[in-house]
N, C-alpha and C positions, 0 to 999 in steps of 0.2 A: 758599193757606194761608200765613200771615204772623203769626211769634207778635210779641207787643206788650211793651212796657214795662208795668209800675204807672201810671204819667203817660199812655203811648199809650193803653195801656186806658180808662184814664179819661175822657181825650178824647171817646174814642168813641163811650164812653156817652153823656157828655153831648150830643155832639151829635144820636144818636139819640133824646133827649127825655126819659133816665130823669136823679136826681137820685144824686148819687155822695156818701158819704159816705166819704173818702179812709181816714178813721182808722181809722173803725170796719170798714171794707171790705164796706159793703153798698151794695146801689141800692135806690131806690122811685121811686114815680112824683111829679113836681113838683107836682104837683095834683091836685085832686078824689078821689071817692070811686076806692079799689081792690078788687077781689076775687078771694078766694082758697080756694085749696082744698090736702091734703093729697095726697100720696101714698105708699103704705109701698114698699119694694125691690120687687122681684120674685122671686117666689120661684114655680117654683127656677131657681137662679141663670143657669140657660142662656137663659133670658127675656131676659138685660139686654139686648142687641143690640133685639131688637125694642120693649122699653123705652124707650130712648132713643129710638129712631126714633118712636116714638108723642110725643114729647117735642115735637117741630121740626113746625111747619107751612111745607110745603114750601110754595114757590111755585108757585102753582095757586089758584085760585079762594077759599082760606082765608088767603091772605096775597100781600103786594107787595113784601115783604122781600129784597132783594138780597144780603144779607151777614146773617152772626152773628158773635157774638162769647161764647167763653168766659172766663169772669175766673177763675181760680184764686185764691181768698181764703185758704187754710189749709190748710194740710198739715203729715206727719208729726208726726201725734197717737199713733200707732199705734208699732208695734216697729221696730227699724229693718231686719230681713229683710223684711220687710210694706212700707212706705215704700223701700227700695231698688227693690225689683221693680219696684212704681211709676213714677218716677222713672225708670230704665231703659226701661222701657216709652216713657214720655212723650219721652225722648230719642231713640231709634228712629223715631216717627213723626216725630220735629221732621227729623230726619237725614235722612229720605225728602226734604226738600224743600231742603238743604243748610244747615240751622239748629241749630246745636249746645248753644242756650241752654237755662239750667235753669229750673224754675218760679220761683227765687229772683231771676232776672233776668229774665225776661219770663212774666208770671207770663199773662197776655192770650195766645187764639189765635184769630184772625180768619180767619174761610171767606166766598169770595163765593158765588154761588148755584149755581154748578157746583159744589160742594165739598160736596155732603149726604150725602155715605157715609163720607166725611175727619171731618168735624161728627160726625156719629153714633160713628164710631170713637171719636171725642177725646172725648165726652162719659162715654164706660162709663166712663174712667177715674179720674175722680171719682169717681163711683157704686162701682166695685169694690174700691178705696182708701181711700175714705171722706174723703174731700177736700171742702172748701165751697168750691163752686163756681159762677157764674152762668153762667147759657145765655141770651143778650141778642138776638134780632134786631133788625137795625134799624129797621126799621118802629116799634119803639118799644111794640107794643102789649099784650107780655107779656114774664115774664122767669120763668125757674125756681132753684131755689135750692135747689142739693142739698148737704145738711147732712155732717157727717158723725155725728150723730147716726140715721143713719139713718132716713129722711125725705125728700120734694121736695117744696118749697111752690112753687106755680103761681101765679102773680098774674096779673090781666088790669088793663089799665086802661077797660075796657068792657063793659058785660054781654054784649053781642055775642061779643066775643071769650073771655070766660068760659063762655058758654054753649056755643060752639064746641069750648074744651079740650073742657069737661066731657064735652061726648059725644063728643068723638075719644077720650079717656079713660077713659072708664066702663067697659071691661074692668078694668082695673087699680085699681078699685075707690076713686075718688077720694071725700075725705070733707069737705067743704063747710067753710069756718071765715070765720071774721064779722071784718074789720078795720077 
């Protein structure tokens, strides 16, 4: 686990194949058609754990992915008890691995493929905070986008791998959208 700069992050992305728009702090795919689907929270909220986990296509026969990477886009939309906790939080696990940096300074946090319980951890906290956040593997071939509107948009850059979310997914009741 290795958190990243804005620039490292971006890097990264790019090099795994997605398109970075630095300003706006989103990614898409460089090319051709995408598709995508919705997902609402989980409720109730004891779910998020296995939520996330439903998220990541582990390495195994649904991916060749060695590494992920989360990008922290926005934070502290919310109160600032709400946002500290957070925050707190996020610094605890960074300190587990002797890294003291805030989302303001490495807003990126990169897992290689022994790292899928670290990845699942770091992801709730998006999700529980209400953070916009990317969940990138490198393989390139999806990315998720948890809003803090409350929302994950799943993109695929393959029906393959769309049709794959979808029915890794389909407990959690994913809802189809045209882009």
């Amino acid at each position: 686990m290795r958190s990243l700069t804005k620039d490292e992050s971006c890097d990264w992305l790019r090099k795994a194949s997605f398109s970075v728009d630095e300003g706006r702090r989103t990614i898409s795919f460089p090319d051709g058609k995408q598709y995508a689907f919705l997902l609402s929270l989980p409720s109730p909220i004891y779910r998020v754990s296995n939520f996330a986990n439903s998220l990541i296509l582990h390495k195994d026969k649904s991916s060749t992915s060695s590494e992920s990477l989360i990008w922290l886009t926005d934070w502290g939309l919310w109160n600032e008890v709400h946002e500290k906790t957070g925050q707190f939080m996020l610094q605890q696990i960074r300190r587990t691995h002797e890294d003291t940096a805030s989302a303001a300074e490495k807003p990126g946090q990169q897992f290689d493929v022994s790292e899928e319980v670290a990845l699942q951890s770091f992801f709730i906290l998006p999700i529980l905070f209400s953070w916009d956040a990317y969940l990138a593997p490198q393989n390139g071939e999806y990315f998720v986008f948890n809003s803090h509107d409350e929302f994950l948009r799943v993109v695929s850059r393959s029906v393959q791998t769309h049709e794959t979310l979808m029915e890794k997914l389909k407990d959690w009741n994913p809802k189809q959208i045209l882009d």
